[in-house]
N, C-alpha and C positions, 0 to 999 in steps of 0.2 A: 504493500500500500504506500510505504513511505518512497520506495522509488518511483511510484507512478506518479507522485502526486510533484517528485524531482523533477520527472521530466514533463511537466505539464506546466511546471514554471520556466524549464526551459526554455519551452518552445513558446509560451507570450514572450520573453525576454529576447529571445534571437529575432523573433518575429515582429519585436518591436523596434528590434536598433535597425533591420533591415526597410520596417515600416518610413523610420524616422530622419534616417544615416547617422545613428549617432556610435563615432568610433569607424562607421565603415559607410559604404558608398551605398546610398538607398536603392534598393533590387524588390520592388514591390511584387515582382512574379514569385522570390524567395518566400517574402512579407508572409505573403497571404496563404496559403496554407499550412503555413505553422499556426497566424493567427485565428484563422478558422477552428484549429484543432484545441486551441486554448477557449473560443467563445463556445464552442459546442461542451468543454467540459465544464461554463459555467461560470469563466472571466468575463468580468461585466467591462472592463475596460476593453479586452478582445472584440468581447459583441459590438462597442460602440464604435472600435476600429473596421472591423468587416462593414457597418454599416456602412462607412465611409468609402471601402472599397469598392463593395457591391457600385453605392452613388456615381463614383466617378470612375468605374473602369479602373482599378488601381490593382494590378498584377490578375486580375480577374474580368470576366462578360461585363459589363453596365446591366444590372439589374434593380431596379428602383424599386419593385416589392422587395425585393431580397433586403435593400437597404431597410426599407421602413421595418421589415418585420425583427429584424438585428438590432434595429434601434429602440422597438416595442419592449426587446428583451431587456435591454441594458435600462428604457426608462422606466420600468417593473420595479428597477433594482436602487433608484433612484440616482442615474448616473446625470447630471448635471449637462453635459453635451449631446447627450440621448436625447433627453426630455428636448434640449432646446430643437434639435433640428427634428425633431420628428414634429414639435409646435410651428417650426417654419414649412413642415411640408403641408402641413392641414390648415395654415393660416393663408399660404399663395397657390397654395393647389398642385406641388410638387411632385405630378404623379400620382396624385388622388384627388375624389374630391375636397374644394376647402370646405372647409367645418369649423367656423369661428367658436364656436363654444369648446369644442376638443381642444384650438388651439391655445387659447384661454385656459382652461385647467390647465394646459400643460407646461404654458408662459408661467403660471403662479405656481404652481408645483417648483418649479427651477429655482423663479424667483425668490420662495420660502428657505427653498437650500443656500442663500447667498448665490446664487449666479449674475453676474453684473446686467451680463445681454439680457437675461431674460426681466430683470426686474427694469430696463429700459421699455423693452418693449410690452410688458405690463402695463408700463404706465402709458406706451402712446394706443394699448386697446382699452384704456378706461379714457383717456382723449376724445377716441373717434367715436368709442364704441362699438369697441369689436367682440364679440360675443358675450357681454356683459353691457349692464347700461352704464351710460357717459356719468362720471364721476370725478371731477376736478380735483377735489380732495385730496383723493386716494392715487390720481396720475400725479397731483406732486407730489407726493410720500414716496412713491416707487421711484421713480426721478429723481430725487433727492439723495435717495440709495444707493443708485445707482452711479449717478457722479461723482457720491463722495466714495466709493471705490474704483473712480479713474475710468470710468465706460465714456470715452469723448462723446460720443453720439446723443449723452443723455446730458454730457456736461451742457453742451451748443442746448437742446432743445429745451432744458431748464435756465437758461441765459435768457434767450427768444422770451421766455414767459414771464421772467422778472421784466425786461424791455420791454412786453407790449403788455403788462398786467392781464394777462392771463388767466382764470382762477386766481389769483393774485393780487393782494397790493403793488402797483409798479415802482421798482425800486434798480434806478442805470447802475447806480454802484454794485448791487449784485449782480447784474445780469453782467457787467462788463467782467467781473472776477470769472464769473463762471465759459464766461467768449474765452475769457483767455487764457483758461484753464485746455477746453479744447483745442483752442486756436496753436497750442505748446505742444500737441499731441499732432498737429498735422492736420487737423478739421479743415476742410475748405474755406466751406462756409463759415466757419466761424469767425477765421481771420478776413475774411470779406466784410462781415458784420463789425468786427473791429476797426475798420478802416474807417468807419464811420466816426467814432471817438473825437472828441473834442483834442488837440496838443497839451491843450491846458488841463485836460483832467487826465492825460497817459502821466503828464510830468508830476501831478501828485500823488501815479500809481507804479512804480516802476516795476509791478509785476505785469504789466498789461503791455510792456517795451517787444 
């Protein structure tokens, strides 16, 4: 038993530095059925790997059920990149139909685990209203979250909301800390929205330079 279970960590292990190149030159034809043979005995991180592969053709056919249902497995398991993209394939229809309300439990599911992307895009399905009703509130709490563990996407669109009072008191001093919180990270847009800034209020912020 104890040997089987040696070489079942092997083979995630080999399977993962060939998945990743770490140490050696990435050989995802290698990758993939080592990692196959680790998610079938039950690694939730192997599962969330195959998933990926099946997606994109990665040492293996392009099988997009194959993916979702390796990612069904791993978000069973509460694997954190499972739940999210398997919430991005029922949220844009990636090879299924979309299902805002699936994608939705599955966005908050993540975002309960700490996951940065999911608790962003939590907050922009309580925005629109994507499979839950439109809740201001609760899309800046999740946003808030989200930013303040470095997700740009969430920093830029909780900027936006302090600038244009949003659900919100409007308040430029935050919204400019949080532009160029993003904007530091390579946001597009956020440094666009930046340019907008007063010289006279960058020079009594010198984090907004």
């Amino acid at each position: 038993m104890a040997a089987r279970v040696r070489n079942e960590d092997s083979a995630m292990e080999q399977g993962r530095k060939y998945f990743y190149g770490i140490r050696t030159k990435k050989n995802y034809r290698r990758a993939f059925p080592l990692l196959l043979d680790a998610a079938q005995h039950g690694y939730v991180h192997a599962q969330f790997m195959v998933g990926f592969a099946f997606r994109d053709g990665l040492g293996t056919q392009k099988k997009i059920a194959q993916s979702r249902k390796w990612w069904a497995s791993a978000a069973k398991r509460d694997h954190p990149g499972a739940l999210f993209n398997l919430a991005l394939d029922y949220d844009y229809g990636r090879g299924v139909r979309p299902n805002l309300r699936k994608a939705f439990g599955l966005y908050k599911r993540g975002a309960e685990l700490g996951d940065r992307e999911a608790q962003c895009n939590l907050a922009v399905a309580y925005l629109d209203g994507r499979g839950i009703k439109r809740d201001l509130r609760k899309r800046n709490d999740w946003m808030k979250r989200a930013a303040l563990q470095g997700d740009p996407k969430a920093q830029y669109n909780l900027g936006l909301a302090h600038l244009e009072g949003e659900g919100r008191k409007q308040n430029k001093k935050i919204a400019e800390f949080w532009l160029s919180k993003a904007a530091g990270q390579g946001h597009v847009r956020a440094r666009k929205s930046l340019r907008t800034v007063p010289e006279s209020e960058i020079a009594r912020n010198p984090h907004l330079r």
